[in-house]
PDB file of N, CA, C and O in Angstrom:
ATOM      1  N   UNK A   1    -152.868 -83.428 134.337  1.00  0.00           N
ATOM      2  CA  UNK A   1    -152.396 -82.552 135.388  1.00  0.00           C
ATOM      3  C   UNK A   1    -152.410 -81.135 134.841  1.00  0.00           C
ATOM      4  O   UNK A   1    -152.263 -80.797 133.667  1.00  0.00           O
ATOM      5  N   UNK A   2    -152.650 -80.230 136.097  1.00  0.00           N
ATOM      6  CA  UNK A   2    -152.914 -78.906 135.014  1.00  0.00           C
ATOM      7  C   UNK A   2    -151.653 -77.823 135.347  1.00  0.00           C
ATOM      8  O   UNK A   2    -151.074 -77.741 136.430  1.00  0.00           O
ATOM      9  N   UNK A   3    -151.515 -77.419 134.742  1.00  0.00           N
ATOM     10  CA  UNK A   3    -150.200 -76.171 134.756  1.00  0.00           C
ATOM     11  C   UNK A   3    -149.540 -75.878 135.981  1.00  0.00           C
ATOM     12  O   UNK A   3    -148.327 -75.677 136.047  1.00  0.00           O
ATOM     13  N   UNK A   4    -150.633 -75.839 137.352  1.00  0.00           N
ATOM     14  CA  UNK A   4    -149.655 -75.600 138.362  1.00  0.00           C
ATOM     15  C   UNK A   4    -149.615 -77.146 139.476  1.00  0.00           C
ATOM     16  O   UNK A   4    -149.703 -77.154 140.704  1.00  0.00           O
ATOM     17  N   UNK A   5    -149.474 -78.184 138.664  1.00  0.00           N
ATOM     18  CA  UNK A   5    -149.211 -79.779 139.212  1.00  0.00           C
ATOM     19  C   UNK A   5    -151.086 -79.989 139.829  1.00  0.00           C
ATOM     20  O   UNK A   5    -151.334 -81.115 140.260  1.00  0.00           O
ATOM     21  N   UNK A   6    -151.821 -79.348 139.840  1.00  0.00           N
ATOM     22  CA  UNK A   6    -153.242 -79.897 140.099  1.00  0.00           C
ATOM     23  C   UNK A   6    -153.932 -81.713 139.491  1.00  0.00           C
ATOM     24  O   UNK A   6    -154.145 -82.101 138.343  1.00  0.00           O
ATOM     25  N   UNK A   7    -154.017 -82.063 140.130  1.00  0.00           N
ATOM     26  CA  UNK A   7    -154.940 -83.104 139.348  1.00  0.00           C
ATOM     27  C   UNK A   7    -156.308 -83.272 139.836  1.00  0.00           C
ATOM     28  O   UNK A   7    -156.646 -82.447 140.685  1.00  0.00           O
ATOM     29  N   UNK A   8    -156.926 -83.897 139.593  1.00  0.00           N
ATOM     30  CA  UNK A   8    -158.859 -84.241 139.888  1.00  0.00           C
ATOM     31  C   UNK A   8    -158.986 -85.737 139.931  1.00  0.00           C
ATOM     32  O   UNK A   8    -158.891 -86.612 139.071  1.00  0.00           O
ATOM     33  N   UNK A   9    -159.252 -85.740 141.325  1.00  0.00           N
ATOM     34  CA  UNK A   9    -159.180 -87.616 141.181  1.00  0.00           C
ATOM     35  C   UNK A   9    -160.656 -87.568 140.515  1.00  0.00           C
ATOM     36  O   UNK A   9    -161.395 -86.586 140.593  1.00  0.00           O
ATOM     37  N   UNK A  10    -160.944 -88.658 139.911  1.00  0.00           N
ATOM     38  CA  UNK A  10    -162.139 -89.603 138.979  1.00  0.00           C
ATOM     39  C   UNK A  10    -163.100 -89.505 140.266  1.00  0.00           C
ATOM     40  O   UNK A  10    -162.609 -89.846 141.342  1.00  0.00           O
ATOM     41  N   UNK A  11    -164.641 -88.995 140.227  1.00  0.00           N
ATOM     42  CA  UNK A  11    -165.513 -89.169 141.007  1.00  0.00           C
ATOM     43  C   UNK A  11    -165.908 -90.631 141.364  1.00  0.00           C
ATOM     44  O   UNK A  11    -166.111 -90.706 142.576  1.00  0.00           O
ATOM     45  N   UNK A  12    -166.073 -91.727 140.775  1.00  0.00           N
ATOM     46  CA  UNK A  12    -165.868 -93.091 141.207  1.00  0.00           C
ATOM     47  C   UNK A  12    -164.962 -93.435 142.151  1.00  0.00           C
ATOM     48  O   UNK A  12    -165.347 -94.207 143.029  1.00  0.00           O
ATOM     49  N   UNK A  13    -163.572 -92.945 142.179  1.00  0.00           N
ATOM     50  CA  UNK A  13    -162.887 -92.815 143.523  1.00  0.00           C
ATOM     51  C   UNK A  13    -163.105 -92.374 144.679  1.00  0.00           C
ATOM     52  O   UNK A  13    -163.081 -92.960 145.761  1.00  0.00           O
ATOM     53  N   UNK A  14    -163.416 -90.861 144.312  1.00  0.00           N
ATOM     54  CA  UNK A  14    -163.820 -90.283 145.545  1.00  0.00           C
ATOM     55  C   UNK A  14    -165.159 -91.077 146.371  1.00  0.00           C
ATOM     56  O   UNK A  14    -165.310 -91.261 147.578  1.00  0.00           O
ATOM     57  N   UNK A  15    -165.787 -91.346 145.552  1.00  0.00           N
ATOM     58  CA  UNK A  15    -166.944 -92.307 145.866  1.00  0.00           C
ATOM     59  C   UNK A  15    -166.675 -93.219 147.153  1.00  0.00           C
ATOM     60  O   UNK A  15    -167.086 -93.288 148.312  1.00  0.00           O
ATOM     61  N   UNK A  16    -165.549 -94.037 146.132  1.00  0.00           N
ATOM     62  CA  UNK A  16    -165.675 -95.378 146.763  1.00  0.00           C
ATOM     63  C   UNK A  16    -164.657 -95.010 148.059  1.00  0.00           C
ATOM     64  O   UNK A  16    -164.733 -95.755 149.036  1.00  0.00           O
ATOM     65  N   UNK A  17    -163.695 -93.867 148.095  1.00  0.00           N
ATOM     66  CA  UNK A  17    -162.836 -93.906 149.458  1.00  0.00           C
ATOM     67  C   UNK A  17    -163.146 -92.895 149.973  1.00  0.00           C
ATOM     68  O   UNK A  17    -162.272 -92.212 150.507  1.00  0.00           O
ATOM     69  N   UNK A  18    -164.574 -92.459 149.973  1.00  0.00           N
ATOM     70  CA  UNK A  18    -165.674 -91.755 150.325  1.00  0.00           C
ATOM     71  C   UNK A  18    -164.599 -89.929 151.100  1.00  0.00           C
ATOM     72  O   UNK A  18    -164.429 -89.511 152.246  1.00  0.00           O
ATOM     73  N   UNK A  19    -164.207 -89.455 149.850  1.00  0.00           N
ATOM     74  CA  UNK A  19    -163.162 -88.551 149.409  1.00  0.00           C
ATOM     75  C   UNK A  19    -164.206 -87.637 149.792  1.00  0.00           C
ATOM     76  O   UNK A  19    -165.338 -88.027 149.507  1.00  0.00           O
ATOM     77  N   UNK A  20    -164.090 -86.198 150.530  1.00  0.00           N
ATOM     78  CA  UNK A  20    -165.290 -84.756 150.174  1.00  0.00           C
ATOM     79  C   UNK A  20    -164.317 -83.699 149.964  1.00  0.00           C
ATOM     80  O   UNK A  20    -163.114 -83.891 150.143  1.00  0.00           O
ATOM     81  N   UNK A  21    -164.898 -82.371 149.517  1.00  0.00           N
ATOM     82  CA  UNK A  21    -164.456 -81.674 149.150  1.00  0.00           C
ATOM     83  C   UNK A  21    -164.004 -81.187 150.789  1.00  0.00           C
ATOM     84  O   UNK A  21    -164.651 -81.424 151.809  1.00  0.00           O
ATOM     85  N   UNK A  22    -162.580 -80.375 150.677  1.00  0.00           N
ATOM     86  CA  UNK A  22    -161.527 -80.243 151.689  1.00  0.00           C
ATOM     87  C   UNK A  22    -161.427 -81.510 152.624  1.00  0.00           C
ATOM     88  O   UNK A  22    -161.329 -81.586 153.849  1.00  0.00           O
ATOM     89  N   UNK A  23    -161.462 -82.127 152.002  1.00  0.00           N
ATOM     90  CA  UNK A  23    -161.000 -83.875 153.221  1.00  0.00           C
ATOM     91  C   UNK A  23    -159.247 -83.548 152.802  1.00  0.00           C
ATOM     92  O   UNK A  23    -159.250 -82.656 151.954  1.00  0.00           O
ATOM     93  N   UNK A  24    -157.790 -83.992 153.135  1.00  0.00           N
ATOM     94  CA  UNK A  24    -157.026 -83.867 153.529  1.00  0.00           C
ATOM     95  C   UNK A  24    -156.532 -84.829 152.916  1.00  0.00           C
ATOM     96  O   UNK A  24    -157.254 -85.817 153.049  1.00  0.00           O
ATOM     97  N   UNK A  25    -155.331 -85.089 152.088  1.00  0.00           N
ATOM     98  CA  UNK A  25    -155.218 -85.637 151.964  1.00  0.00           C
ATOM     99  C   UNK A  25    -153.469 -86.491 152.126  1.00  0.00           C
ATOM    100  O   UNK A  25    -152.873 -86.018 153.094  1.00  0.00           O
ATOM    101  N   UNK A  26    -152.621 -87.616 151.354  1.00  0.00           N
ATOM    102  CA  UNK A  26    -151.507 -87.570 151.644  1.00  0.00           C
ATOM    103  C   UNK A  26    -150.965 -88.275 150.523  1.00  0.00           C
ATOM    104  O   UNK A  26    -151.518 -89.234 149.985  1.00  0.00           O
ATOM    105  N   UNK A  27    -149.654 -87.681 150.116  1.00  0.00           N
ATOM    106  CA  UNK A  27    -149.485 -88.181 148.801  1.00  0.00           C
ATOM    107  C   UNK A  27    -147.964 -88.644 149.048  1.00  0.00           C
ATOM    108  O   UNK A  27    -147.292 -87.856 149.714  1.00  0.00           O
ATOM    109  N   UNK A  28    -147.341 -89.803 148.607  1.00  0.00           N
ATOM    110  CA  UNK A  28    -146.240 -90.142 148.988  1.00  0.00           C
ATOM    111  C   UNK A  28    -146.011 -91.067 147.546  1.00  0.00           C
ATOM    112  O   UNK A  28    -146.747 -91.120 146.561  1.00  0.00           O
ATOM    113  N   UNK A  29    -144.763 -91.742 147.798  1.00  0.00           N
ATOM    114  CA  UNK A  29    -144.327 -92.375 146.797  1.00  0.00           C
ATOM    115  C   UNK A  29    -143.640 -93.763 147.280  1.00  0.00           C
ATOM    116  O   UNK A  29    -142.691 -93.806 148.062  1.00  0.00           O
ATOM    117  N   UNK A  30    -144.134 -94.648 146.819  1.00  0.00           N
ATOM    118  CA  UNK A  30    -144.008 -96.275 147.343  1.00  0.00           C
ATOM    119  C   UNK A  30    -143.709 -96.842 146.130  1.00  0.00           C
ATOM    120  O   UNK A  30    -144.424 -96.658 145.146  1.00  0.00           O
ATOM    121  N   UNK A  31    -142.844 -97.430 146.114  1.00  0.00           N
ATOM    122  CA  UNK A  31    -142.125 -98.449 145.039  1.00  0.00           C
ATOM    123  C   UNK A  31    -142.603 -97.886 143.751  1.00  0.00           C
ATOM    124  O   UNK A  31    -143.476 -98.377 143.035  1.00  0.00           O
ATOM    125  N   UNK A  32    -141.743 -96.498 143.484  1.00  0.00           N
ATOM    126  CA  UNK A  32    -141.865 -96.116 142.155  1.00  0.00           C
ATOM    127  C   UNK A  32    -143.365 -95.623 142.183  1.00  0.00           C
ATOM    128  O   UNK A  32    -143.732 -95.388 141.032  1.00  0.00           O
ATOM    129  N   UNK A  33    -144.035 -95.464 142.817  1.00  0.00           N
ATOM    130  CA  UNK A  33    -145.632 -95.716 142.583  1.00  0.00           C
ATOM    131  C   UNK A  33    -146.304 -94.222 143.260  1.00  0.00           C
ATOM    132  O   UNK A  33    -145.986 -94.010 144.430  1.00  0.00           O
ATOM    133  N   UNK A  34    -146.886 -93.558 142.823  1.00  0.00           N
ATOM    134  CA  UNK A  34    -147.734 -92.090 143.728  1.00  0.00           C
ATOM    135  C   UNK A  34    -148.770 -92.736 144.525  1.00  0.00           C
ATOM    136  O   UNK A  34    -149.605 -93.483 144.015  1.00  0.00           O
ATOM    137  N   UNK A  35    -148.726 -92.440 145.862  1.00  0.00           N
ATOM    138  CA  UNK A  35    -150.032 -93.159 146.214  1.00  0.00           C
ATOM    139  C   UNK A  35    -150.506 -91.911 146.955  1.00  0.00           C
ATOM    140  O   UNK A  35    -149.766 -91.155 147.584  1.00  0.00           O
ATOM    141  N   UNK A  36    -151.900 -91.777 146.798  1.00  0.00           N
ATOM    142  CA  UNK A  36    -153.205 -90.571 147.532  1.00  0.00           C
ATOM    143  C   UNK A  36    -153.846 -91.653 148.399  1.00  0.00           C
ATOM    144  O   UNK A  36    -154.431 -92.652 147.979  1.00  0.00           O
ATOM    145  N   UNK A  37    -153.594 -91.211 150.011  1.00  0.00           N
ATOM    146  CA  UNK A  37    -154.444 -91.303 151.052  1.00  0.00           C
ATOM    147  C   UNK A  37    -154.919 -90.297 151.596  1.00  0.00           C
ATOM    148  O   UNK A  37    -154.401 -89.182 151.671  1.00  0.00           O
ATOM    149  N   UNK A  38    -156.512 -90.848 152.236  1.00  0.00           N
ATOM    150  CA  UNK A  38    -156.994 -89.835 152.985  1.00  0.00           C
ATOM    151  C   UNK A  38    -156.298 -89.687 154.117  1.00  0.00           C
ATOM    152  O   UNK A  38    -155.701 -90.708 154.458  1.00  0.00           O
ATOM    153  N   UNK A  39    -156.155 -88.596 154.933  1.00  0.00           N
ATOM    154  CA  UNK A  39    -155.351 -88.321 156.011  1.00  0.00           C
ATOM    155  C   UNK A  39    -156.271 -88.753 157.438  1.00  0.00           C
ATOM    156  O   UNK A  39    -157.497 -88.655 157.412  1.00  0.00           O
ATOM    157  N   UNK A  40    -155.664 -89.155 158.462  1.00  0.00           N
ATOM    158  CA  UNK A  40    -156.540 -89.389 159.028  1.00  0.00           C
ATOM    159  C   UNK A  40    -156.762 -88.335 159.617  1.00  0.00           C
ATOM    160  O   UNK A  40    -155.967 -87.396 159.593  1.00  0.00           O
ATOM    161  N   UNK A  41    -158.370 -88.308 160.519  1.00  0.00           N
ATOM    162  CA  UNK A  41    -158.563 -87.241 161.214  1.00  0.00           C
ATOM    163  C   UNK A  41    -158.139 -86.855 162.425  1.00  0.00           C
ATOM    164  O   UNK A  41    -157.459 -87.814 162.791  1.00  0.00           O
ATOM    165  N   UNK A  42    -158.111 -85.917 163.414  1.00  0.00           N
ATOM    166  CA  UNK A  42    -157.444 -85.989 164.704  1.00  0.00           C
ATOM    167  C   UNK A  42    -157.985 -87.160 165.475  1.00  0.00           C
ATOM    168  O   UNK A  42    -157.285 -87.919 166.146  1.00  0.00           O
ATOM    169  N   UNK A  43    -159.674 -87.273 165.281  1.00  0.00           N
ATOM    170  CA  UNK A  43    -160.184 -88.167 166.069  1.00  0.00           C
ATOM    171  C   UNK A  43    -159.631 -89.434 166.125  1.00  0.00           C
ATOM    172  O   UNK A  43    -159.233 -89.984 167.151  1.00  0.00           O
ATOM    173  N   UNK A  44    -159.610 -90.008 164.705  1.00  0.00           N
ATOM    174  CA  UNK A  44    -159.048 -91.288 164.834  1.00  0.00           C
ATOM    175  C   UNK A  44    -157.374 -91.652 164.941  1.00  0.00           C
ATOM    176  O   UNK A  44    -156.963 -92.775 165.229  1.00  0.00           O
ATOM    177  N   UNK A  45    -156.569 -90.574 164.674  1.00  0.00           N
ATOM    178  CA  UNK A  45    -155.149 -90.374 165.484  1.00  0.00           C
ATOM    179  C   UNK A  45    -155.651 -90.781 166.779  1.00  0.00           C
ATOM    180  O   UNK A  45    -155.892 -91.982 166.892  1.00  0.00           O
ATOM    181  N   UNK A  46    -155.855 -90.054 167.756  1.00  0.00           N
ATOM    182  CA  UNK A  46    -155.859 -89.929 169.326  1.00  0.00           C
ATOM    183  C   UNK A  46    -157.027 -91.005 169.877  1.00  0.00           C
ATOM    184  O   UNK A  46    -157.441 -91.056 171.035  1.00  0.00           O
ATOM    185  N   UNK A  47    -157.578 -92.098 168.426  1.00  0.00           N
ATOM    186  CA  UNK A  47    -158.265 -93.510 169.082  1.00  0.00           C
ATOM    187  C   UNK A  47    -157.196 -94.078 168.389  1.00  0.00           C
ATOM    188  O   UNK A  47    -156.891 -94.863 169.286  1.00  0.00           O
ATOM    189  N   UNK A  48    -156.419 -94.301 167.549  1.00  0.00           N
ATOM    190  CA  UNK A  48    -155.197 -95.087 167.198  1.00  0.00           C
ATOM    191  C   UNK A  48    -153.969 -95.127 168.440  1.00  0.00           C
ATOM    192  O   UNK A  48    -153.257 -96.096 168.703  1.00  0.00           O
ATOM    193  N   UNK A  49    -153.959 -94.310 168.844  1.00  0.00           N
ATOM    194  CA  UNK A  49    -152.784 -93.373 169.765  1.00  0.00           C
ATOM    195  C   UNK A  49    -153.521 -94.695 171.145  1.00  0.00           C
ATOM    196  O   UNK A  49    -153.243 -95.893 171.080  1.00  0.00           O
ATOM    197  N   UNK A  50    -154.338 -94.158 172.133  1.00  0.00           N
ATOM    198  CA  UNK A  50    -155.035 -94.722 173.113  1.00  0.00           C
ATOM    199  C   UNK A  50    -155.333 -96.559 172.718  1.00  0.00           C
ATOM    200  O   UNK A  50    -155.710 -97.469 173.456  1.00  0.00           O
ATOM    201  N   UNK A  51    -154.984 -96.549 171.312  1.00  0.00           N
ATOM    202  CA  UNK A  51    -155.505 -98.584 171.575  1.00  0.00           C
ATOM    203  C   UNK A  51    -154.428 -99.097 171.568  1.00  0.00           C
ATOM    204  O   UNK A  51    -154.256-100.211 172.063  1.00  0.00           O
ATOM    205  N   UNK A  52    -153.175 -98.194 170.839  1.00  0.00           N
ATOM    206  CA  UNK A  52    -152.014 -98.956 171.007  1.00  0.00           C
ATOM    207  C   UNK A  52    -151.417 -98.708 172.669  1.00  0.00           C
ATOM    208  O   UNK A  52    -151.121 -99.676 173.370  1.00  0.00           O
ATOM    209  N   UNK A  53    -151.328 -97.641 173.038  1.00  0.00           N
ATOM    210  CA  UNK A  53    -150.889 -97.584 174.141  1.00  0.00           C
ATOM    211  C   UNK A  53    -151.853 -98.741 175.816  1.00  0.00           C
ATOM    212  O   UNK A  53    -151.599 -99.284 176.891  1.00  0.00           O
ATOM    213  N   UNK A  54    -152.872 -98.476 174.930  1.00  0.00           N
ATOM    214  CA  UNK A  54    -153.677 -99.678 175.873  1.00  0.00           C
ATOM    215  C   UNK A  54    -153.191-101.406 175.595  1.00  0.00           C
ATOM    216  O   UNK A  54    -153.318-102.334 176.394  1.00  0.00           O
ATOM    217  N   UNK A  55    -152.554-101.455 174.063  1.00  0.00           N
ATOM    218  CA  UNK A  55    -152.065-102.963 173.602  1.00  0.00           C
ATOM    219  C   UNK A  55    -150.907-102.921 173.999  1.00  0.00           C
ATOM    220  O   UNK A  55    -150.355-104.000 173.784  1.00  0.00           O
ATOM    221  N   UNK A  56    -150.078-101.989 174.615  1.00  0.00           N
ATOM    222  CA  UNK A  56    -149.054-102.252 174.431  1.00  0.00           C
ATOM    223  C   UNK A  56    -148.293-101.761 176.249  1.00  0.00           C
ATOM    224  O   UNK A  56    -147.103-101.598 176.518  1.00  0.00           O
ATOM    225  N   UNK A  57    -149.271-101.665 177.009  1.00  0.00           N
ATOM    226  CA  UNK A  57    -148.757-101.165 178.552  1.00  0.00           C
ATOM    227  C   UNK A  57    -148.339-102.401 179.089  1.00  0.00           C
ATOM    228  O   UNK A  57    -147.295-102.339 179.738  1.00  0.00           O
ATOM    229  N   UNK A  58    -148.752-103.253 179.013  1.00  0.00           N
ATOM    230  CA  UNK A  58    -147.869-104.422 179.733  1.00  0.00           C
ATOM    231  C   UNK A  58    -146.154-105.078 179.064  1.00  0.00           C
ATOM    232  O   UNK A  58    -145.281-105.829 179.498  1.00  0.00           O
ATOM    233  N   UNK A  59    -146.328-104.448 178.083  1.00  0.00           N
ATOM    234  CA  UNK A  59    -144.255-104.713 177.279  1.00  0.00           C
ATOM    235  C   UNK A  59    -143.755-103.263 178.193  1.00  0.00           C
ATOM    236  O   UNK A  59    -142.721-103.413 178.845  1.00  0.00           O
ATOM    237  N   UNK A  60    -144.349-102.060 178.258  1.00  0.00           N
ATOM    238  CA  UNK A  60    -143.524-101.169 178.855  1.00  0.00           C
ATOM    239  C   UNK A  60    -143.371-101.427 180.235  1.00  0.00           C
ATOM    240  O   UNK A  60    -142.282-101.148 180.736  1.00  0.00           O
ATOM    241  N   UNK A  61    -144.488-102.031 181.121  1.00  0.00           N
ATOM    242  CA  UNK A  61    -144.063-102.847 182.043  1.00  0.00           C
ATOM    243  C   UNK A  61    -143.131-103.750 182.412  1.00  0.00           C
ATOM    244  O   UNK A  61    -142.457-103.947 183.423  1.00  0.00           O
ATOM    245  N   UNK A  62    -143.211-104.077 181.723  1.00  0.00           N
ATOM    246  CA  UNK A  62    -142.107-105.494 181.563  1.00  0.00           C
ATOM    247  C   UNK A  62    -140.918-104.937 181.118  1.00  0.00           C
ATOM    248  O   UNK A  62    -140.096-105.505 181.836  1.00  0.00           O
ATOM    249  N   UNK A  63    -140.216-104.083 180.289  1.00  0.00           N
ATOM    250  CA  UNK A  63    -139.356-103.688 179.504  1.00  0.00           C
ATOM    251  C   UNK A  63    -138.893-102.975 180.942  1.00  0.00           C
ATOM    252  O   UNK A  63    -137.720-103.237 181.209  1.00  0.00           O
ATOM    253  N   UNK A  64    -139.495-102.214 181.826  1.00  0.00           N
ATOM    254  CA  UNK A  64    -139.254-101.737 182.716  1.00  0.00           C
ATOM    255  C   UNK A  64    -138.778-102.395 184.492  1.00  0.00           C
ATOM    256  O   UNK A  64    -138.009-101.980 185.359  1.00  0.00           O
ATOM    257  N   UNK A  65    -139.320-103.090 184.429  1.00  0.00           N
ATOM    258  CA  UNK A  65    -139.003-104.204 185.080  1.00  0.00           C
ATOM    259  C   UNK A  65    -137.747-105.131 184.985  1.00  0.00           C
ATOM    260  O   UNK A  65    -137.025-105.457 185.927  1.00  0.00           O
ATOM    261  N   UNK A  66    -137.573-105.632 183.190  1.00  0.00           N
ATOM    262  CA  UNK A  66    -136.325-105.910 182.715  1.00  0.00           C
ATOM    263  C   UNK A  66    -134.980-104.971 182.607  1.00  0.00           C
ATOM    264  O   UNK A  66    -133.814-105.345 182.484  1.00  0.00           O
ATOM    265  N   UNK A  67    -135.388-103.926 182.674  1.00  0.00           N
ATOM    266  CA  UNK A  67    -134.432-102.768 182.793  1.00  0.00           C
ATOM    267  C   UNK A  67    -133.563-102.832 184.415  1.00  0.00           C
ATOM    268  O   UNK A  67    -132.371-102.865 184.720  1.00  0.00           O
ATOM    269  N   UNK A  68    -135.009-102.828 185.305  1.00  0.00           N
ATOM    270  CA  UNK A  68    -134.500-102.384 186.408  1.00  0.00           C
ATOM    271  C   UNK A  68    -133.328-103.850 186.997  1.00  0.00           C
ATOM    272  O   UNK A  68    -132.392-103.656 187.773  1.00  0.00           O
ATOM    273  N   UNK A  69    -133.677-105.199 186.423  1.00  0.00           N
ATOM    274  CA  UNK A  69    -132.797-106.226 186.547  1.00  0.00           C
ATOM    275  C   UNK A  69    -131.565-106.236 186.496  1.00  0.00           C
ATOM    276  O   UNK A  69    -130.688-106.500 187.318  1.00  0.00           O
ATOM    277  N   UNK A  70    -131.573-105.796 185.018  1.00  0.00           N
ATOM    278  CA  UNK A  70    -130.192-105.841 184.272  1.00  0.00           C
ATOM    279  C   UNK A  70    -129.259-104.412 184.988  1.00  0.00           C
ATOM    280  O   UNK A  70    -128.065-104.447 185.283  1.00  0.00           O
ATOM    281  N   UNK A  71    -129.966-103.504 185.110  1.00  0.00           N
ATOM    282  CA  UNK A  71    -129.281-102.589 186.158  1.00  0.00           C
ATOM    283  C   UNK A  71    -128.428-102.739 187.501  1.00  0.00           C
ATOM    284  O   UNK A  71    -127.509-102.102 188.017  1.00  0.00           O
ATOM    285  N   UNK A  72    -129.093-103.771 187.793  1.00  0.00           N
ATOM    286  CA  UNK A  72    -128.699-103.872 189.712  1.00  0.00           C
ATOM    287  C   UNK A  72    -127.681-104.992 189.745  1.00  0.00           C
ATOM    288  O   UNK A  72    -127.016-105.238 190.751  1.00  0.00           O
ATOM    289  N   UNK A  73    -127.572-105.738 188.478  1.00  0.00           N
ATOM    290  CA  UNK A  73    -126.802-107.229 187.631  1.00  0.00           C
ATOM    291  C   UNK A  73    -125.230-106.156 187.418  1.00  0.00           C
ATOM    292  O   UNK A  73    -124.121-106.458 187.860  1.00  0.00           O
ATOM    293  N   UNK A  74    -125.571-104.905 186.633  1.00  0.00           N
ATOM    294  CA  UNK A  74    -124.512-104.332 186.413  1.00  0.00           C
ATOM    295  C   UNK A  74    -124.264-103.611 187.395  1.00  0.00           C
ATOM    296  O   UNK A  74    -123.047-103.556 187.570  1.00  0.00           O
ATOM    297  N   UNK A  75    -124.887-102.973 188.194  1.00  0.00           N
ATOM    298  CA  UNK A  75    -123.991-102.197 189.428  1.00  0.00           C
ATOM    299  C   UNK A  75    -123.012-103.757 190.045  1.00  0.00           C
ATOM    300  O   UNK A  75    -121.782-103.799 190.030  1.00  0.00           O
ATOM    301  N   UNK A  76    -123.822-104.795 190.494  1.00  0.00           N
ATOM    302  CA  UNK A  76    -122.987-105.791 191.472  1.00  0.00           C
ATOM    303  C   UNK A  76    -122.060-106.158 190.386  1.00  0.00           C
ATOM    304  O   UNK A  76    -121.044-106.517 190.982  1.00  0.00           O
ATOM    305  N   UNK A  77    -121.857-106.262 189.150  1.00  0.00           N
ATOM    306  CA  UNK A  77    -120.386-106.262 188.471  1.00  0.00           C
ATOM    307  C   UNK A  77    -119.423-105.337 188.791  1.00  0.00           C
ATOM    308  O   UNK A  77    -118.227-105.324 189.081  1.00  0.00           O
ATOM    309  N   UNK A  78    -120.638-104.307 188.596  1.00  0.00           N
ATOM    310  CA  UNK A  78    -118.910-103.037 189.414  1.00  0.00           C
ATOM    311  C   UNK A  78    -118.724-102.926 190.306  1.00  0.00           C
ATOM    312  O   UNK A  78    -117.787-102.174 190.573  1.00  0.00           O
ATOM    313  N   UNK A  79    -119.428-103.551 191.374  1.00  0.00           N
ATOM    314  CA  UNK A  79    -119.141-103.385 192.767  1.00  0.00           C
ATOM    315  C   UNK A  79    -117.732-104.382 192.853  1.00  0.00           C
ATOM    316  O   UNK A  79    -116.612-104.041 193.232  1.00  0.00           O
ATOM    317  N   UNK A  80    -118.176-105.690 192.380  1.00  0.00           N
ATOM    318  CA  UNK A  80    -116.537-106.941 192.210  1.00  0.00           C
ATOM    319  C   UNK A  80    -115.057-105.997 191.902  1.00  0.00           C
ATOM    320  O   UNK A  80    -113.945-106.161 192.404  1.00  0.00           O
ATOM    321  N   UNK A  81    -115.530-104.920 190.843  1.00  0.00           N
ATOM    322  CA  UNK A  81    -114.371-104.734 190.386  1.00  0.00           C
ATOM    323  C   UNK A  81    -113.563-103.368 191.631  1.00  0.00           C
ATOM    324  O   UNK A  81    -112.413-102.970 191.448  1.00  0.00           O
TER     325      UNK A  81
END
């Protein structure tokens, strides 16, 4: 590491997690451990973003639906009282 915390990942790395010069990167710390990921790009954010929300519209349906149940369950409780 050089004087102002710099390091140089090993070109065999960059290689293989096909690393370029200004690619982005993310550095965190997992069980004691430094780990360097590439960051993702916007593109594949906002196709990550769109597949979950496409896997996952029928639970907000439903969650919504179950909501509106348990709602109208608790107004007619307070209506008794």
């Amino acid at each position: 590491m050089g004087e102002r915390g710099q390091i140089t990942i090993p070109k065999n790395i960059r290689d293989k997690e096909g690393l370029k010069p200004k690619d982005k990167v993310v550095v965190a710390i997992e069980d004691n451990r430094i780990i360097l990921k590439k960051a993702l790009s916007k593109k594949e954010k906002e196709r990550m973003i769109k597949e979950y929300y496409t896997k996952y519209e029928w639970l907000e349906e439903k969650v919504a639906k179950e909501w509106e149940h348990v709602s109208k369950e608790a107004d007619a409780m307070l209506d008794d009282y």
